[in-house]
MIMISE-498055 format. One line per field, with one value per residue (C-alpha): x, y, z; residue number from 0; residue in one letter. Coordinates in steps of 0.5 Angstrom, whole numbers, plus 500, padded with zeros to 3 digits. Each point is the difference from the previous one (the first is absolute). Layout:
! residues N
xx = (X,...)
yy = (Y,...)
zz = (Z,...)
voba = (NUM,...)
domar = (A,...)
This chain:
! residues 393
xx = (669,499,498,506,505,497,505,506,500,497,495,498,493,499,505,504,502,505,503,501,504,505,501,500,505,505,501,501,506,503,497,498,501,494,499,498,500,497,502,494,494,497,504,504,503,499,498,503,495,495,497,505,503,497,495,506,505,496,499,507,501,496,503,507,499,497,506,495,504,497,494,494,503,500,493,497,504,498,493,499,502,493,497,504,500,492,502,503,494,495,503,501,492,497,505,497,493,500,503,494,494,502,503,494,502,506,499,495,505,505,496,496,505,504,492,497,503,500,506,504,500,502,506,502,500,506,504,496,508,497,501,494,499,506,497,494,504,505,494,496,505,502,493,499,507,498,493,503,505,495,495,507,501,493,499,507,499,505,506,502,504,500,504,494,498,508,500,493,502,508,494,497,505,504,491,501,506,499,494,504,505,495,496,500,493,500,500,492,500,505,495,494,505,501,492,499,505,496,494,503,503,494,496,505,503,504,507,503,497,503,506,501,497,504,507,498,499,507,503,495,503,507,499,497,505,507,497,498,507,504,496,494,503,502,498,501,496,493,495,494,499,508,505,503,501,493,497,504,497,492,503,501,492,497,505,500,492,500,505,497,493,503,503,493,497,505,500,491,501,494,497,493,501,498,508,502,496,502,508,499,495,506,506,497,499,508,503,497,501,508,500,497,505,508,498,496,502,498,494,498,502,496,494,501,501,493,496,504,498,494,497,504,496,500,499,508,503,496,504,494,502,498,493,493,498,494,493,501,507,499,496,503,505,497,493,495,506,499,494,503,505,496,496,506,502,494,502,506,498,495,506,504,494,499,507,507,504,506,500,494,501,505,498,493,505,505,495,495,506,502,493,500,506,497,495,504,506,498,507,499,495,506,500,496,498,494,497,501,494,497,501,498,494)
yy = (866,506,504,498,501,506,507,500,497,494,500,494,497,503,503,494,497,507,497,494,503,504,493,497,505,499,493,500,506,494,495,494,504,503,505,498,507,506,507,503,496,502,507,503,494,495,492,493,497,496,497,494,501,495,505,505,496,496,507,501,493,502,507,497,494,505,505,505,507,506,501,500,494,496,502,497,494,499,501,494,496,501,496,497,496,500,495,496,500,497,494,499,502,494,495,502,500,494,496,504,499,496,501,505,504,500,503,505,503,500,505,504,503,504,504,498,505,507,501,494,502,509,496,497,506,501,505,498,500,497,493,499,495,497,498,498,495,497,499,497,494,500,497,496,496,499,497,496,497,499,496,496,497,498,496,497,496,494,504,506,504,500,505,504,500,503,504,504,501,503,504,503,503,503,503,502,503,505,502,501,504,504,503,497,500,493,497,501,494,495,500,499,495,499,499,496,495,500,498,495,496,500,497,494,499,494,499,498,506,506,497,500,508,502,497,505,505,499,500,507,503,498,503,506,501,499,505,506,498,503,504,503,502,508,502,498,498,496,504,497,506,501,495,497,492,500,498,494,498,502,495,494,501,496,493,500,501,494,496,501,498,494,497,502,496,494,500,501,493,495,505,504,506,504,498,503,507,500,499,506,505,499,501,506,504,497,503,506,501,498,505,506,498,498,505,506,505,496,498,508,502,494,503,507,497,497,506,504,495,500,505,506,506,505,506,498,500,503,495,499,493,499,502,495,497,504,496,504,500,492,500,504,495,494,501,494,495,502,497,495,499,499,494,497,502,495,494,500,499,494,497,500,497,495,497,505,502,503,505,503,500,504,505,500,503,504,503,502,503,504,502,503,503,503,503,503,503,501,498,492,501,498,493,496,493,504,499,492,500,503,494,494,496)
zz = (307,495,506,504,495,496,501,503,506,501,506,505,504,506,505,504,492,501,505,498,493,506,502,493,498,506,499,492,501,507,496,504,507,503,505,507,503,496,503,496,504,507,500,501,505,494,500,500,494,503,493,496,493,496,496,498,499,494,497,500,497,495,499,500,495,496,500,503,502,499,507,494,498,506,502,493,501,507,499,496,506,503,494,499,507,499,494,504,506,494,500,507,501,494,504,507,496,498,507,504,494,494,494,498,505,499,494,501,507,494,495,506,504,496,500,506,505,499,505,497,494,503,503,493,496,496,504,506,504,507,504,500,494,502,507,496,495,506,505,495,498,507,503,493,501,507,498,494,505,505,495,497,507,500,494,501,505,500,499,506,494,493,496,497,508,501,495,502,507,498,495,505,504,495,498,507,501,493,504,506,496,496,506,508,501,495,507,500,495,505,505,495,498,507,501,493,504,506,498,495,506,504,495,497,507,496,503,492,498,505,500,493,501,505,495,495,505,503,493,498,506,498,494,502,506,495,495,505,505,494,496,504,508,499,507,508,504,500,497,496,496,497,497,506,503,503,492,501,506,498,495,504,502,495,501,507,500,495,504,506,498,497,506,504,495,501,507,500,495,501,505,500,496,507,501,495,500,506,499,494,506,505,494,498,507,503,493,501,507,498,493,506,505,495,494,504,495,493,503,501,494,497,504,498,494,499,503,494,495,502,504,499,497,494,504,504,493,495,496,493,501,507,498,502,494,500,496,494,499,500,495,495,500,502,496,500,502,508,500,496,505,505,498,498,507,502,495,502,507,498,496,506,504,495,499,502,495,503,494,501,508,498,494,506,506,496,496,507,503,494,499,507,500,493,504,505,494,493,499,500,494,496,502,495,504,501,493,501,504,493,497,505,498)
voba = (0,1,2,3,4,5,6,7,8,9,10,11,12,13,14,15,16,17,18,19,20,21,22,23,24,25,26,27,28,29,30,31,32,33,34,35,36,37,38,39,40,41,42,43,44,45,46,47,48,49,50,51,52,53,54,55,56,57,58,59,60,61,62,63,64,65,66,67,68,69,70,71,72,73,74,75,76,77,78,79,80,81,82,83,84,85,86,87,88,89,90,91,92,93,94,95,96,97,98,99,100,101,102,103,104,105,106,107,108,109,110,111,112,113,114,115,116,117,118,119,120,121,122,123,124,125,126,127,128,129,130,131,132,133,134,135,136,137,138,139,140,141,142,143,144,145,146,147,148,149,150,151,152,153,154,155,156,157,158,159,160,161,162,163,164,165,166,167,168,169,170,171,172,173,174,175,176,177,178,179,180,181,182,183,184,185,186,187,188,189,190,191,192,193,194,195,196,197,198,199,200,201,202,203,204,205,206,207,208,209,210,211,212,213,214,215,216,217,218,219,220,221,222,223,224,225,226,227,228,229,230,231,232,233,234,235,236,237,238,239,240,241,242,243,244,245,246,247,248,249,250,251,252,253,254,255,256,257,258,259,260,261,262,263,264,265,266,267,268,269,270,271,272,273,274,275,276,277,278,279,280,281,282,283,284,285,286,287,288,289,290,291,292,293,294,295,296,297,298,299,300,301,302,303,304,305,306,307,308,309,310,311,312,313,314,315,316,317,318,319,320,321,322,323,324,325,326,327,328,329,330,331,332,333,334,335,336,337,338,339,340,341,342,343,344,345,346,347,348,349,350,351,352,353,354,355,356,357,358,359,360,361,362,363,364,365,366,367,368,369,370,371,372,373,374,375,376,377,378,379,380,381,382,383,384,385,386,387,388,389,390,391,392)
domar = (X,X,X,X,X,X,X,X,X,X,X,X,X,X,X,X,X,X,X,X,X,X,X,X,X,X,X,X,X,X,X,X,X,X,X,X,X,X,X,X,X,X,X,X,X,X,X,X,X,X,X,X,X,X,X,X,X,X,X,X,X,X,X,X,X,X,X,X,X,X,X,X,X,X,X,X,X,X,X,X,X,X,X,X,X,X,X,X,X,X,X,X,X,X,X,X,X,X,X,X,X,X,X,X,X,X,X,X,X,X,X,X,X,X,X,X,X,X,X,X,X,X,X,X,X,X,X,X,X,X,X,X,X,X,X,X,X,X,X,X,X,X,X,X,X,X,X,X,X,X,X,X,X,X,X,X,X,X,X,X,X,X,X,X,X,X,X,X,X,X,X,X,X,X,X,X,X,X,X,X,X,X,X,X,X,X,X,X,X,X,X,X,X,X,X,X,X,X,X,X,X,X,X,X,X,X,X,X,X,X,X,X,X,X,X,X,X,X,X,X,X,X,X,X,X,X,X,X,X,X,X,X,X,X,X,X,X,X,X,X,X,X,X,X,X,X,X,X,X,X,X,X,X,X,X,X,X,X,X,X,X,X,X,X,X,X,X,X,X,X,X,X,X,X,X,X,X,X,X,X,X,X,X,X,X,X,X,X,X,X,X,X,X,X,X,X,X,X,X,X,X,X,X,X,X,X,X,X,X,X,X,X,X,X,X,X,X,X,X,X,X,X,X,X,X,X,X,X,X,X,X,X,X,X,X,X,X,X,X,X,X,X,X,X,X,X,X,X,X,X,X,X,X,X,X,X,X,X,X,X,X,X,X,X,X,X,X,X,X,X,X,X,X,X,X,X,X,X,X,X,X,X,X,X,X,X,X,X,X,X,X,X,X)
């Protein structure tokens, strides 16, 4: 912070948060109106402004409320908003801790993740201005909303709602919908979510239970939809990667994945399981022959959208964050907590094959395709459900 603001001119991380302070400077002079066109990007045509305004704006908040004028005085207000949100991450890491672990692990998870990954605290530093930490934070509470929920409908087994139960799911929509407007690619944490669901309803196939789920899911999707209809859609069309409508239809797929595997499981009531799997083998293959032949371009998008998350190469883009997790870059940030993590991977396991724990299946899967996306792009290496592994006994 003394480096930062020592001289005249006070200085920022890296070169994206030079952006970021155009676009916070922008919405403090129209405050709270923000520029979905930028004529300065992707010269000399300019470009529509495929990243969300959830980052910025916070910043501008903080700048205006704080009676921030002067260009200096606005970097040093906004670049308190980092850590900032990184307080708020700690709490919600020792909660989900304590779900997945107890409530030792709950506390350690609380005291290791402001030190444990290198690339979490560089993406926390005062005057670090990228939405990055904020995509950190939001995706985070999102998977820990929806695990909570999942674990809540499970032990209340004679009730199809309740207001704790209500509550979470409205939650989860509006952790949804503030991931969504921070940054697009928030819908890689849907379909983990989506993933989650999947495998949750294969497991307890109780018509009770996924009834009660699929409610919650409608009212998550409800939430979601009314939030991002009159707040989020600036842009025509039905592109994945830019605020359009196709955001409130990838929404719908977590309550009608729900739904349909309740009324599966309902109709397979009383039957050899072999009925059931085979309702589920048969569903999956119709709705994606269906999503292919209604929505052909959404599911292109999907597809090309995967690739790119997954597959796409440092060498197209040169972009420092869409590097390989080399070795050595691992465990300068990691250190001794990656070969932790891999025997926390296997107890989890064991767990799981001694008794299911909607949680820990949760944490397992989310946590294995975070790892793999990190391999792929250093970028994910911000997501801290990894150090949970660390953790498991």
């Amino acid at each position: 912070m003394e480096y930062l603001g020592d001289g005249p001119v006070q200085k920022l991380i890296f070169m994206d948060t030079w952006y970021s302070m155009r676009q916070i400077e922008q919405i403090t002079t129209n405050y709270p109106e923000y520029a979905w066109f930028d004529p300065m990007t992707a010269y000399p045509t300019g470009k529509d402004v495929d990243w969300g305004p959830l980052f910025p704006f916070l910043c501008a908040t903080l700048c205006v409320l704080l009676g921030a004028v002067t260009r200096p005085e606005n970097m040093i207000m906004a670049s308190y908003v980092p850590p900032l949100l990184f307080l708020i991450l700690v709490p919600v890491m020792w909660y989900l801790g304590k779900l997945t672990g107890g409530e030792r692990t709950g506390w350690f998870a609380a005291i290791i993740v402001p030190i444990i990954s290198g690339e979490l605290l560089y993406r926390s530093f005062f005057g670090y201005l990228d939405h990055h930490l904020t995509e950190t934070l939001f995706s985070t509470l999102f998977i820990t909303l929806l695990l909570v929920l999942i674990l809540t409908i499970q032990k209340e087994k004679t009730i199809i709602y309740s207001t704790k139960s209500l509550i979470l799911a409205g939650s989860a929509g509006f952790a949804y919908f503030l991931g969504i407007m921070n940054i697009p690619t928030m819908v890689l944490f849907l379909g983990i979510g989506a993933i989650i669901l999947f495998i949750h309803a294969i497991y307890v196939r109780n018509n009770r239970e996924l009834l009660s789920l699929f409610i919650h899911m409608c009212l998550f999707w409800l939430v979601f939809s009314l939030l991002f209809l009159f707040l989020g859609i600036s842009f025509d069309g039905l592109s994945v990667h830019r605020y359009t409508i196709a955001h409130i239809f990838i929404a719908m797929v977590p309550p009608v994945l729900v739904g349909i595997f309740g009324l599966i499981s309902y109709l397979c009531d009383q039957k050899p399981v072999k009925y059931f799997y085979g309702g589920v083998i048969g569903t999956i293959i119709a709705g994606y022959v269906a999503f292919v032949v209604t929505l052909p371009s959404i599911h292109d998008q999907f597809i090309n959208y995967l690739k790119t998350f997954f597959f796409f190469p440092y060498a197209d883009s040169f972009i420092n964050e869409m590097q390989m997790w080399e070795p050595v870059r691992a465990w300068y940030s990691y250190n001794i907590a990656l070969i932790l993590a891999f025997l926390g991977i296997i107890i989890c396991f064991i767990q799981l094959f001694r008794s299911y724990h909607p949680v820990r299946m949760g944490v397992l899967v989310w946590g294995l395709i975070i790892l793999f996306a990190t391999i792929m792009h250093i970028r994910y290496e911000i997501m801290p459900v990894l150090l949970l592994f660390c953790l498991l006994r």
